[in-house]
N, C-alpha and C positions, 0 to 999 in steps of 0.2 A: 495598258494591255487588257483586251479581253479575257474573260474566263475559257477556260478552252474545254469543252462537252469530254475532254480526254479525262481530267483531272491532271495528278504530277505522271508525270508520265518518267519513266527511269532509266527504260531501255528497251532499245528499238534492234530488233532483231533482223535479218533479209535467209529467208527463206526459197532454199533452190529444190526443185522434186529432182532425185535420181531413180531410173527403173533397178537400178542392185546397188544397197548402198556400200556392198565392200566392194564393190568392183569398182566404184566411185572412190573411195578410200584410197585405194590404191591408185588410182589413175591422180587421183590428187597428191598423193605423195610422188610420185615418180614423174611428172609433167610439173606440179608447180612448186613442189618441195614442203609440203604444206602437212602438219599431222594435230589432229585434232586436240582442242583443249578438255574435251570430255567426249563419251559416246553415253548414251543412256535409252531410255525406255519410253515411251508416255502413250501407249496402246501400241504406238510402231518403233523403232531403233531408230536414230540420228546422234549425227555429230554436229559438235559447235567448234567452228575456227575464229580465231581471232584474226583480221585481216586489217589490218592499215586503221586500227579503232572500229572496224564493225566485226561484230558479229555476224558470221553466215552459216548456217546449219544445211547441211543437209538430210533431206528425210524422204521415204520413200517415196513415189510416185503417188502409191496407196495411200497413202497419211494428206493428200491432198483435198479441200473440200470440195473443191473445183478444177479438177482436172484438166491439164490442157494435153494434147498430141505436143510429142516432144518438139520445141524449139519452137512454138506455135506461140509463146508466150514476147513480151515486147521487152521485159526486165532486161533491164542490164548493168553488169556492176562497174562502174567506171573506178579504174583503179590507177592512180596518180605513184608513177615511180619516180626514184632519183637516179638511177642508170636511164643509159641512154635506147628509148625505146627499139631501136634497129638493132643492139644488143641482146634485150629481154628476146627480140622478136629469131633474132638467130639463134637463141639458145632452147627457147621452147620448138622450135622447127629439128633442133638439131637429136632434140626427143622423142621427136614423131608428131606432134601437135601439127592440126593446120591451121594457120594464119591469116590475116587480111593480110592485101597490102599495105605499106606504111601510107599514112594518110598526114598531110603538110600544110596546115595553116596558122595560128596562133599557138598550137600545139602538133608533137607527133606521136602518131597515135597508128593504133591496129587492134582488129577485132579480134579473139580468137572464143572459140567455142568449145564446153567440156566436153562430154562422149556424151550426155544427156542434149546436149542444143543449149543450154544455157552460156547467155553473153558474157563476156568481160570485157571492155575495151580499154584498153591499155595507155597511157598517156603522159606525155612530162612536157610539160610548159617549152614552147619554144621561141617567145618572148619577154621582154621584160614586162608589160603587160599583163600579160597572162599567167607568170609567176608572180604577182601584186597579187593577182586575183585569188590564186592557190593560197597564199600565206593569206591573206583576209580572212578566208573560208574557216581555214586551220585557224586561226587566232582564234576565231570566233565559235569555235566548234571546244575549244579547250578551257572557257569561261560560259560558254552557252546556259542558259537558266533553263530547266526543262519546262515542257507546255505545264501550265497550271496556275 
């Protein structure tokens, strides 16, 4: 293994800009059921969720160094369910969120997007295959050595 210019590296955060972060708050609570594991300060206000082992914060638009026009950005959080996603996908519709359609290949999957434009796309293995692949990841993410 190379030396990695990171050093140990500990923890790796994904950072989404929202334009009002309680208006985000809430939208996060009542669309994905989700309530922060801390809110704090660091020149601007954000929250940190814990989400499938990552951490996502949100923080204001402002606290950005490089700003993008909303939804202008390519990020997206791919987030691996064990319900079935035309489930997940009726029940966030059934709250007001809008939706992709369901999308059918080795997995099924749909886009949906916050009140900011930031992605999520949604997904649970829909072969044997492709849940190989999923537990690989996950095995290997639960023993993983950090860079360094």
């Amino acid at each position: 293994m190379t030396d990695s210019p990171l050093g140990n590296v500990g923890l790796v955060a994904i950072t989404l800009y929202v334009a009002d972060l309680d208006v985000a708050l809430a939208w996060y609570a009542a669309n994905f059921g989700l309530e922060p594991m801390s809110v704090g300060s660091d020149g601007h206000r954000f929250a940190a969720f814990s989400i499938g082992g990552a951490i996502v914060v949100l923080e204001p638009i402002e606290a950005a160094l490089e700003p993008a026009d909303r939804g202008a950005e390519n990020t997206t959080l791919n987030v691996m369910v064990d319900r079935d996603p035309a489930e997940v996908r009726a029940d966030l519709v059934s709250r007001g969120v809008a939706c992709g359609e369901l999308v059918f290949s080795n997995y099924v999957s749909f886009l949906v997007r916050d009140l900011d434009g930031n992605r999520f796309y949604v997904s649970r293995a829909a072969t044997d295959q492709a849940q190989r692949a999923v537990d690989a990841t996950a095995a290997g993410l639960d023993g993983a050595p950090t860079a360094g």
